[in-house]
N, C-alpha and C positions, 0 to 999 in steps of 0.2 A: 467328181472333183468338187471341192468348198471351197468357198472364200471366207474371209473375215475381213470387214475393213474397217479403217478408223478415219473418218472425217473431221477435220476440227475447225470451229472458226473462231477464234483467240479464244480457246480453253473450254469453246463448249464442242463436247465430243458426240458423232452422229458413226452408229454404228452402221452396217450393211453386210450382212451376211445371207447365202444361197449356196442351196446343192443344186443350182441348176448349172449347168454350164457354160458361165460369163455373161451371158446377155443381161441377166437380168440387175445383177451387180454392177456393170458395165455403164445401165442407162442409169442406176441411180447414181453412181458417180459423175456422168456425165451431165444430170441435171443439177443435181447438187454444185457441179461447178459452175455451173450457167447460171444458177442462181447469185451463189457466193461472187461470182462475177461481176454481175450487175449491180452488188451491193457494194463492190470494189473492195471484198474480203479477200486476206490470202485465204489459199487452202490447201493441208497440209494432206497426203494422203498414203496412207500403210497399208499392207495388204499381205496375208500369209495364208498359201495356201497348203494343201494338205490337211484340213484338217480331218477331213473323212479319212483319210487314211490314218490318221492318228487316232483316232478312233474305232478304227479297225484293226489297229496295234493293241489298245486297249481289250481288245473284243470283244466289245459294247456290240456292234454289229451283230454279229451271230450270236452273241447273248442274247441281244431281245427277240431276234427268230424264234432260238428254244425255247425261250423264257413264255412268247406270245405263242407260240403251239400249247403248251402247258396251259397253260391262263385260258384260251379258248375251249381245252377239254376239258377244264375244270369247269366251266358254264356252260357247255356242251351236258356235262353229267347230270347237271341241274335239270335237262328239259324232261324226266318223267314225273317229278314232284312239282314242276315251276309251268304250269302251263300258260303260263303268260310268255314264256320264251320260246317265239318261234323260229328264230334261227341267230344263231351266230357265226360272225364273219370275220376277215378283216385280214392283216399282215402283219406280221412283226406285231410290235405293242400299241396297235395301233386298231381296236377291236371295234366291232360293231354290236349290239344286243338288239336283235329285230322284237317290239314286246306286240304278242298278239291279243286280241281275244278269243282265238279257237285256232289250236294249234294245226285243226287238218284242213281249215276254211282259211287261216292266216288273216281271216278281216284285222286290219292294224285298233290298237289300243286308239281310247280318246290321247289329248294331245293333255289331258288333264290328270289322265293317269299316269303315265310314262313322268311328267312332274312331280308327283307325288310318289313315285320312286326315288327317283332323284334327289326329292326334298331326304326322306326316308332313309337313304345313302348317306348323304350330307348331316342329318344327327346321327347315323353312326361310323363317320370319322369315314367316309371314300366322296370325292369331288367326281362324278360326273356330269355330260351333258346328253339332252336330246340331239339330236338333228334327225335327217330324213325329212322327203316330200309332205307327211302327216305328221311330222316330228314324234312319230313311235318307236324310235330306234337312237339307245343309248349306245355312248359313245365312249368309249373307255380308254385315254391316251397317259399312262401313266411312263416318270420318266424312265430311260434306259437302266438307268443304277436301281429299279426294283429288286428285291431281293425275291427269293422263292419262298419267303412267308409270308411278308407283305400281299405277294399273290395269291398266295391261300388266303389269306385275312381278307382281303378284297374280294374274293370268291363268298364265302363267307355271308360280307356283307351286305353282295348283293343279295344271296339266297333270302338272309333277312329282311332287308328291304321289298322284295318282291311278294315273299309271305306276311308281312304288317300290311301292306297295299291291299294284297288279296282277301286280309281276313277285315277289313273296313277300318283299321288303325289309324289310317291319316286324311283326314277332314279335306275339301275343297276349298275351305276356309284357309286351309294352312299353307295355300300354296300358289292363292290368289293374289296374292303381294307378286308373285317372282315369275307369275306367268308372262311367257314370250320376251322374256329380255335382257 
């Protein structure tokens, strides 16, 4: 179940939305009012639910299942030529790119390389991020309305970016501005 809700305190509007199940919608409304209260504001409060399921009337839901099954084996197909990619993960469109140094040892990527992917992505037109413990593991959350070219294109681009990386195309220099932050 989703919430959507709208707070307002004279025309400034304060969103609140979760797919968690009330609580967490719940407390920011209920801090929200304790605030606005103590300020001696009214507040004004809407709320519609459904929208997960509107969403699933769409079939946005099980769209991005198939869509992220696809999109995983297309960077899955990658790992005999891309030996920087030691596993791929994740749910729905909501993907993981584990990048190794040695596919059978897994030792993780520097923190400096998986950057300069990402830089490498980023000029040619895909936004990802690192995270992970050694932040060696791209993170690929592209939205639900992806099309299935898009996803190939995005496939694509990271092949590219992973092969400019590996073949010494992008400097330390170039990616020392945007480290860790």
């Amino acid at each position: 179940m989703a919430r959507a809700g709208k707070l307002t305190e004279d025309g400034i509007g304060v969103t609140v939305n979760t797919v968690t199940p009330g609580y967490v919608a719940t407390e920011m409304v209920e801090f929200t009012r304790r605030v606005f209260a103590e300020r001696k504001v009214k507040v004004e409060v809407e709320f519609s639910w459904g929208a997960t399921e509107a969403k699933a009337a769409e079939g946005l839901v099980e769209r991005a299942a198939n869509l992220g099954r696809a999109l995983a084996g297309g960077l899955r197909a990658l790992m005999p030529r891309q030996p920087m990619i030691g596993e791929v993960r994740g749910r729905g469109l909501a993907i993981g790119i584990e990048l190794v140094r040695d596919q059978a040892t897994r030792e993780p990527v520097p923190v400096t390389t998986a950057a300069k992917v990402i830089y490498r992505a980023w000029q040619l037109g895909a936004v990802l991020f690192y995270v992970g413990l050694r932040g060696n593991v791209l993170e690929l959350t592209p939205p639900l309305t992806l099309s299935d070219a898009e996803a190939e294109q995005g496939v694509a681009i990271i092949d590219q970016a992973l092969t400019d990386v590996g073949r010494g195309l992008v400097a330390d220099a170039d990616v020392a501005p945007f480290m860790m932050w």
